[in-house]
N, C-alpha and C positions, 0 to 999 in steps of 0.2 A: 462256687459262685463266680460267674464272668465279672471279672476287674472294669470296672466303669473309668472310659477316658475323661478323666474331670478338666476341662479348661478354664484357665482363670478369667473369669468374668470383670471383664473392660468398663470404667466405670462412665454412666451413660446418664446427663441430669440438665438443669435445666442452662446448664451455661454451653452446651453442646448442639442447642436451637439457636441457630444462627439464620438470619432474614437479611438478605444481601439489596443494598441499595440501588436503586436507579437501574443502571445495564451493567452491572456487576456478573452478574448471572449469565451472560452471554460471555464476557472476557474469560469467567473461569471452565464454562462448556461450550467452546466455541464449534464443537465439533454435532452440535446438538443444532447449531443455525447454517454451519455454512460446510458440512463434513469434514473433510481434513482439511489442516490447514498447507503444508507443502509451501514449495520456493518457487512454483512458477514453471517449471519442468512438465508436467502435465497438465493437461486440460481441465481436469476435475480440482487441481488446485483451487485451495479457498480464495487467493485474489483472484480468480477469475470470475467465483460466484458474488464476489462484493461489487464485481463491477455491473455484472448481470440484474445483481436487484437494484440499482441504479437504472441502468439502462430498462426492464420492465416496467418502471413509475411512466418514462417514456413515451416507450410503447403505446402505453395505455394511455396516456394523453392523447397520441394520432390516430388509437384506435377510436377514441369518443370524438372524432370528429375538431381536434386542438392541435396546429401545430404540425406543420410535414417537414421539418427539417429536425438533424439532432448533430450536435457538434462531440466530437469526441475526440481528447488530448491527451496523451499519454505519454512523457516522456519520463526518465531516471524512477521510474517507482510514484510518481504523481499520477496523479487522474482529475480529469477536468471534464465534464458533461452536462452540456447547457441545451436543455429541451426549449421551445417555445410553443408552449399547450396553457392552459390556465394558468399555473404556477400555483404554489401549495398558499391556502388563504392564510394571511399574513398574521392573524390573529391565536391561529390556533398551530404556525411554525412549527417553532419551538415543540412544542409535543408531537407532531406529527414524525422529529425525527430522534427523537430521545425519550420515550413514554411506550414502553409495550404495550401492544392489543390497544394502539393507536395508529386510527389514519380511516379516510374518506371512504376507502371501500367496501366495508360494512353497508354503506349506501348503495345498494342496488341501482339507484337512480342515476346516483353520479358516477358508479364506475359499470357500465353491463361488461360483461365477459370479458375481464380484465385476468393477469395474471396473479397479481399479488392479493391475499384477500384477508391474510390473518396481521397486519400492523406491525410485522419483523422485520420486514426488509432493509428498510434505510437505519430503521435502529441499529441491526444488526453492523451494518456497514459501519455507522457514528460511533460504535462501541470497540471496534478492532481495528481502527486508523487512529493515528498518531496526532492527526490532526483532520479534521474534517468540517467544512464551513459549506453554507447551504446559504444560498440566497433566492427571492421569491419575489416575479416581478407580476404585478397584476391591479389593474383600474387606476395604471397611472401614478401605484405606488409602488417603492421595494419594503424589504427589510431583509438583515442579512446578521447572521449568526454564527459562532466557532466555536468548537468542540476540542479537548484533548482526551480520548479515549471515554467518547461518551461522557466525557464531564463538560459543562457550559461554561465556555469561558469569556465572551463576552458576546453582546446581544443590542444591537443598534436597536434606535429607534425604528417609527415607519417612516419613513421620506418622500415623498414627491418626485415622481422618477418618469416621466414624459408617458409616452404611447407601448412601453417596452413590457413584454408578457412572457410566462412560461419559469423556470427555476433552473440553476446553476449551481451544482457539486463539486465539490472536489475536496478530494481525499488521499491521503499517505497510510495503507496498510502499514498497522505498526511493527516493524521488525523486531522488538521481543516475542510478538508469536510468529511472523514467516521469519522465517532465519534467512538472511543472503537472498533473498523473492528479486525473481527477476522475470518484469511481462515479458512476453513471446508476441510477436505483430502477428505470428502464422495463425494461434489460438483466437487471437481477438475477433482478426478479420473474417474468419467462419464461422465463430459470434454472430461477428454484424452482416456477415451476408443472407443467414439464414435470418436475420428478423427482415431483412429488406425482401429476400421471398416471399416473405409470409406480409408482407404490406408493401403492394403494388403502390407505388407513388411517394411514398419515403424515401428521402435523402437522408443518407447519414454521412458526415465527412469526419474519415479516422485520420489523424494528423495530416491533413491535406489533400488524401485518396478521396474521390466519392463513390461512393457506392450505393448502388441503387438499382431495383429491379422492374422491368415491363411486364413480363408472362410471369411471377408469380415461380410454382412448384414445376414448372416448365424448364424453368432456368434452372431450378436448383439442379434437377436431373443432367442436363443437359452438362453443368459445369462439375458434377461429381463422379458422374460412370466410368469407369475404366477401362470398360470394353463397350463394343459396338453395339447399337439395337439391333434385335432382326425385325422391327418395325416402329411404322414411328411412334414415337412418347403420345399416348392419349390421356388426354388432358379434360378431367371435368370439373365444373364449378355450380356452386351453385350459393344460395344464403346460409352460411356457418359452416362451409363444406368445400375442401378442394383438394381433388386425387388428380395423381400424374402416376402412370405407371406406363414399364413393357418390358420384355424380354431379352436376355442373352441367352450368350450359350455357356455362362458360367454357372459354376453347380449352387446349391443352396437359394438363400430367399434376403435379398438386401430393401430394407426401409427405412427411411426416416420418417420418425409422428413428431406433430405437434400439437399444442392446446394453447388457444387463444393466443399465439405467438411465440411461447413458449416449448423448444425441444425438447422431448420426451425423450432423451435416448434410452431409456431402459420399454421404453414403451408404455405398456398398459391397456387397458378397455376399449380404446377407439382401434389401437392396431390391432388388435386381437380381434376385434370387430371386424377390424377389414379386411382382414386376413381369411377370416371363414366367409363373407360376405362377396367378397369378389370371386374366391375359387368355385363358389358356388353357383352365382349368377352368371358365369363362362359353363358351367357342366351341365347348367338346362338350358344355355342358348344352343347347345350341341345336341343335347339331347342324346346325350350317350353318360353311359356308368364309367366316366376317366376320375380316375382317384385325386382328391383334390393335392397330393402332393404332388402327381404328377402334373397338375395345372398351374401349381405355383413357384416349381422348378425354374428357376432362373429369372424368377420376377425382380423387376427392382422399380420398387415405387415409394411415390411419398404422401402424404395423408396428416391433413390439418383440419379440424373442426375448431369451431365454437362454444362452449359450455357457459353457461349461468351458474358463477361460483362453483370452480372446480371442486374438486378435493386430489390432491396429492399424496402419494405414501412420502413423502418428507417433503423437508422444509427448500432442499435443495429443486424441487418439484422435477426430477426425472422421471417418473411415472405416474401415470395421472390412475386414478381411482374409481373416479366416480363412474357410476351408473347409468342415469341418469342428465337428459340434457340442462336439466334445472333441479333447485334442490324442492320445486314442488310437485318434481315427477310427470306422470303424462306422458312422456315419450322418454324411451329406452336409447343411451347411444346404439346399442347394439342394433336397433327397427332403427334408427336413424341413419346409418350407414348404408344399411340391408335395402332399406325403401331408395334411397335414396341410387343405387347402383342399380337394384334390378330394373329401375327405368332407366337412369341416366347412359350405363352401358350395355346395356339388349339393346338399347337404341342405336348405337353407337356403333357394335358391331354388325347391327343388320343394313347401316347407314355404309358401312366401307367393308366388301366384301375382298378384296385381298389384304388388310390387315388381318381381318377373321379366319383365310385362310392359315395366311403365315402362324399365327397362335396353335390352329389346331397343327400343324406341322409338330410346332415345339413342343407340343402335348403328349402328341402320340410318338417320337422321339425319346421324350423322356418315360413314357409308358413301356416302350422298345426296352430301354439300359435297364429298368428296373424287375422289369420279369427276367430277364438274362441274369440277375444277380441275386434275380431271390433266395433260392438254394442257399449260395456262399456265405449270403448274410445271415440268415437264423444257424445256416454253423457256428461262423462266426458271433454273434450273439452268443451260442451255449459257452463256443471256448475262450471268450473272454470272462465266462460269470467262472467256470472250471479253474482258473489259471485266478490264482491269490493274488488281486491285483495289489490289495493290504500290504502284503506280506513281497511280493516278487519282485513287484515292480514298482508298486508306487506307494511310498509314504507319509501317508495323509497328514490334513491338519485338524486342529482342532474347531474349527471355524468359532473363533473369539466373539464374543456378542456383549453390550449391554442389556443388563438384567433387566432394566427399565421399561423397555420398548416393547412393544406390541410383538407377535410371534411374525407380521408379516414385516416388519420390521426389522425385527431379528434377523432374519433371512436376509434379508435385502443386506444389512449393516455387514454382516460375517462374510458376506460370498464380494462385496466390494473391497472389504479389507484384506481378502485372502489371493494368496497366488501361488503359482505352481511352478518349481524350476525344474526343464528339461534336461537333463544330463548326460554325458557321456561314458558310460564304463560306471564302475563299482568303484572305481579310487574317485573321479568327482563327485559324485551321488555319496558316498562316503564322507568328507568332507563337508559339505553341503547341509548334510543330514546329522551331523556332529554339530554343527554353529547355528540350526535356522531356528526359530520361532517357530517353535509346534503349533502355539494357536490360530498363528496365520499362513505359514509357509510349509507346503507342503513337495515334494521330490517327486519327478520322474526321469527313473533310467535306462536308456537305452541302450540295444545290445548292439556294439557294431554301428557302421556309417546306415544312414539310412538309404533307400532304391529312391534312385532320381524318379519320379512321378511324374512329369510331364510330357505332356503327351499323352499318358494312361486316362481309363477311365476310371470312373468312379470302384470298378469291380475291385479294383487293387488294392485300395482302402481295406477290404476286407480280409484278402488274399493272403497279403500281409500282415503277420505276426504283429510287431513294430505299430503299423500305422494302424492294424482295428484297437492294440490295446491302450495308443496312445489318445484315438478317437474315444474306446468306454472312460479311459480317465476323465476325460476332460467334460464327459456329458455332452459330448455336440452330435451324434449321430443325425437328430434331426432336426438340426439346427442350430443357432447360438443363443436362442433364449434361454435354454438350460443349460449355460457353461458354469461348468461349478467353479471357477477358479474367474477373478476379476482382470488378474493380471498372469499371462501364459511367458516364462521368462526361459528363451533360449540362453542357456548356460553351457559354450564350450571353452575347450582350452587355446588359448592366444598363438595358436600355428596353424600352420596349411590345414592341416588336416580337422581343425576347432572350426577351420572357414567353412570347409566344406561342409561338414556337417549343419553346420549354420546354414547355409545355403539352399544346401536338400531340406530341412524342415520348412524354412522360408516358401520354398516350392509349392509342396507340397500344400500348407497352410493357401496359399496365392490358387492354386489348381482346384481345392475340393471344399476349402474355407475360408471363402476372400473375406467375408463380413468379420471374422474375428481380427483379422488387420483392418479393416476401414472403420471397424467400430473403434481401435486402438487399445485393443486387450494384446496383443502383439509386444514384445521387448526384447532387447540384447543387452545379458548382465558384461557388467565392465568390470574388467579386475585389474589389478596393476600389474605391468608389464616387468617390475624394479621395485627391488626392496634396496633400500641406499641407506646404515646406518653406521656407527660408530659407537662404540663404548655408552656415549650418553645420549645418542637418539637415533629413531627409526623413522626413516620416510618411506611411503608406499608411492610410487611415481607409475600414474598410466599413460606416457608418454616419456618420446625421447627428451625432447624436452624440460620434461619436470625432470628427471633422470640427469640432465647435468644443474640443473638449478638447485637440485638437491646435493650433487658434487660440491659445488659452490659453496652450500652453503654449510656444509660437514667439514671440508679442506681437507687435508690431506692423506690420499690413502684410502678412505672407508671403503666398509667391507660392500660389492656389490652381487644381487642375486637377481638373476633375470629369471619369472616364472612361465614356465614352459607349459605348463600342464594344470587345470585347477589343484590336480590332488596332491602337487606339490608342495601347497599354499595350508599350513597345519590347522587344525581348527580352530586353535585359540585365535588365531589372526584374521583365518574365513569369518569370523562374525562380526568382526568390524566393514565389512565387504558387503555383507548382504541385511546390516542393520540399519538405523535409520540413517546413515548415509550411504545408502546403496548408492550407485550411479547405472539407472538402466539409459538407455537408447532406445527409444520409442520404436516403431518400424511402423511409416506412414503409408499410406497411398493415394495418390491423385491422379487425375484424368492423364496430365502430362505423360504419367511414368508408363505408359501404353504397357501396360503389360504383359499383354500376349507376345511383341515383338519382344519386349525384355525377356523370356521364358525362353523366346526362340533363342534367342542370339545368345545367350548366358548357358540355358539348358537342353539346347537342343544337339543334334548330328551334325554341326557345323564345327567339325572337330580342329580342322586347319587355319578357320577363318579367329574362331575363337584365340589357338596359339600365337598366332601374330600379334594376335592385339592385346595377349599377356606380355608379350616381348617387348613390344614397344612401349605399354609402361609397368615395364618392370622397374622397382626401387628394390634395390636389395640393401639389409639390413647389417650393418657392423656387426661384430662380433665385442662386446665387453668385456 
């Protein structure tokens, strides 16, 4: 008879029903309101989104017609944001900003096609700051109120307060949950310049700067592309509707969406909407069977509607949901889009006959590279599914999920928390794969320097061993909406030879997947350059710098190791490296960084020109 595993049964009764007070419930799953919480280092950091549902109450005041200016203060970890729009009724304050599945916008009347819609927002924000006081100026009166982590601590009268309108926050993110948070001005102010796109005639002043936009999704384009149009940005508008799109000659499909003022970066139902909507209404204005990837090849546009009470797949609202342009139905975003293009741009392109030229050029160009590589790629395709990727090259994670959440949910939650280290050789990936977190950090390793790529076409992606099995890992062949990994973390060893490598995937990524850097799934792991310890302690120093301050502060003698190589670095010690205090380097891009010219002069045949200009700034490194 099979031996039955018997486990002792944990005892489970009525003192184990626990009912948590007031925004208790938010302080203890904070990750359930505002996703991670983080120090400020990345964008998806949680004080970025406290400041965000702040700034959307906003919003949505200038969207109903209240209020075109918005003050925004930010210094040492404080936040200060004073809208002038109605201001939140003085009567029912207090609850609106400490009372779950509280707040005005349940009222269809008073808020239409606002962003915030389920009464978490400000709560959330009054529950995870330290201190947070709300004041509310309207009909001539104020009242004004303080909070310590969502508890009330004291509560004015109503007062008598002249002609002055609109509501004033400010908050201190409580550092028992960001640890050391520290804002970034770079994060905020692409914050705020995409809500001033998306509301033509809004002033926002961020510690002084103003910002503010004429053209709308026009500007956004214009100040975000990296590379040149090969015609100019067409630009339509209409009521709840506004597309800016055009073409390069870089590979893939770049877009930003938004809803009702709010960035989608993950996207959802409207880009996907526009995305089969516009390739389509180009391939009957031509009137030819051109495959709609080849029409959408090198598109970069941007696409914002209007919705009646969204629905969002989270609270963090990066991707929007719904269906539908209202939640009484009648019209489909998807025939919303559709209808809306097959006039607006048939008209458009019949209206300007050398933009419509130029398009079909880049149509049939990319129709050209794509039969030229067909063969290589369903090779490719068979010998990446052939080749173990499990097992040879890449070792997976488990993608970690709360059991709680819905299945698209799920997905969503596991594939943001997870990431992928690229690595050097079998001694790093080794290393790497001995310290990571199975449920979320997964390895890939590289055989050998990678093939400088620029300049090549897209064929070489394939051609090459290296870059097709680096492409099936990562799920991007056609595209980055299906990248399976959230964060892609370049991982070499800290010498020439770590750079290079570094370099060449940079390239490469920049060449045939510029959207997974502009999206900011793109990183550089940091490791310490200097182990500095003595008898009774270790310091890891990523810098020369930390390296004698850590001399300093050991005295005399300690033993010093300078690491050469990851796989030097043993694994008991690699997981303090890549655990919760990893230190990645983000790898940005913006218009400035002209990239094609940076590709040239970095990675191109300018073999002489480039030497001089390592020479002249050359630093070379002491020896320790």
């Amino acid at each position: 008879m099979e031996e039955l595993n018997i486990t002792k049964i944990v005892d489970y009764g009525d003192s184990n029903i626990i009912t948590l007070e007031g925004l208790e419930h938010v302080r203890r799953r904070p990750g359930m309101y505002i996703g991670k919480l983080g120090d400020g280092s990345h964008v998806d950091d949680g004080i970025y989104v406290l400041l965000k549902e702040v700034l959307d109450n906003c919003i949505d005041e200038y969207r109903m017609g209240a209020g075109k200016m918005i003050d925004v203060r930010i210094s040492d970890g404080h936040v200060e944001v004073r809208d002038y729009g109605r201001g939140i009724p003085l009567g029912k304050m207090i609850d609106a900003v400490s009372i779950m599945n509280t707040g005005g916008k349940y009222d269809s009347k008073a808020f239409k096609k606002s962003v915030g819609l389920n009464g978490v927002g400000l709560k959330a924000v009054n529950a995870l700051s330290s201190s947070f006081v709300v004041e509310s100026f309207r009909d001539g009166q104020s009242r004004r109120a303080e909070f310590i982590q969502g508890k009330l601590l004291n509560d004015s009268d109503i007062l008598d307060n002249g002609n002055e309108r609109g509501t004033y926050l400010y908050f201190i993110p409580d550092e028992t949950l960001f640890t050391g948070y520290k804002y970034q001005d770079e994060f905020i102010e692409t914050m705020l310049r995409n809500y001033a796109y998306l509301n033509t005639g809004l002033i926002i002043n961020f510690n002084g700067k103003k910002i503010h936009s004429k053209n709308g999704l026009l500007d956004l384009l214009n100040e975000n592309m990296t590379s040149d149009p090969l015609y100019p940005i067409i630009h339509l508008k209409d009521e709840d509707i506004e597309i800016a799109f055009t073409h390069s000659d870089q590979y893939g499909e770049e877009y930003y969406s938004f809803v009702n003022g709010q960035h989608t970066t993950q996207g959802g139902t409207h880009q996907s909407a526009f995305r089969e909507a516009v390739a389509r209404t180009i391939k009957e204005f031509y009137s030819k069977n051109h495959e709609l990837t080849d029409i959408r090849n090198g598109i970069i546009a941007a696409v914002a509607i209007s919705v009646e009470e969204p629905i969002f797949e989270s609270q963090t609202k990066t991707k929007l949901g719904s269906r539908d342009m209202s939640p009484t139905g009648g019209l489909s975003v998807n025939k919303f889009i559709s209808d809306f293009l097959k006039k607006e741009l048939d008209n458009f392109l019949h209206r300007n006959s050398e933009t419509s030229g130029i398009l079909l050029q880049k149509i049939q160009d990319s129709e050209k590279e794509r039969k030229a590589i067909a063969g290589i790629t369903k090779l490719a395709r068979e010998r990446a599914k052939k080749v173990n990727l499990h097992n040879k090259k890449l070792r997976d994670c488990r993608f970690h999920y709360n059991e709680s959440l819905t299945k698209d949910e799920k997905k969503n939650e596991a594939i943001q928390g997870s990431c992928i280290f690229i690595t050097e050789g079998d001694s790093a990936s080794g290393s790497i794969t001995k310290s990571r977190d199975v449920n979320t950090q997964a390895v890939f390793s590289l055989r050998g320097k990678p093939l400088n790529s620029y300049g090549l076409t897209k064929k070489i992606v394939y051609e090459n061993e290296e870059f097709n099995l680096l492409q099936a890992a990562l799920n991007i062949e056609d595209g980055i909406d299906s990248l399976r990994y959230n964060k892609v973390i370049v991982a070499t060893d800290a010498d020439v030879d770590g750079m290079h490598i570094r370099l060449l995937l940079i390239t490469f990524f920049l060449q045939f997947f510029p959207d997974l850097i502009k999206k900011g799934h793109v990183y550089i792991l940091q490791t310490p350059l200097f182990r500095v310890r003595n008898k009774k302690e270790t310091i890891y120093c990523y810098s020369e710098e930390e390296r004698m301050a850590a001399m300093a502060k050991l005295g005399v003698n300690p033993e010093i190791t300078r690491f050469k190589g990851l796989g030097e670095i043993s694994p008991d010690e690699f997981v303090h490296f890549i655990g919760k205090d990893i230190r990645l380097d983000q790898v940005t891009l913006k218009k400035e960084d002209a990239v094609q010219d940076l590709l040239s002069f970095y990675m191109g045949k300018n073999t002489s020109e480039r030497q001089n200009f390592i020479i002249e700034n050359l630093v070379v490194e002491e020896d320790v």
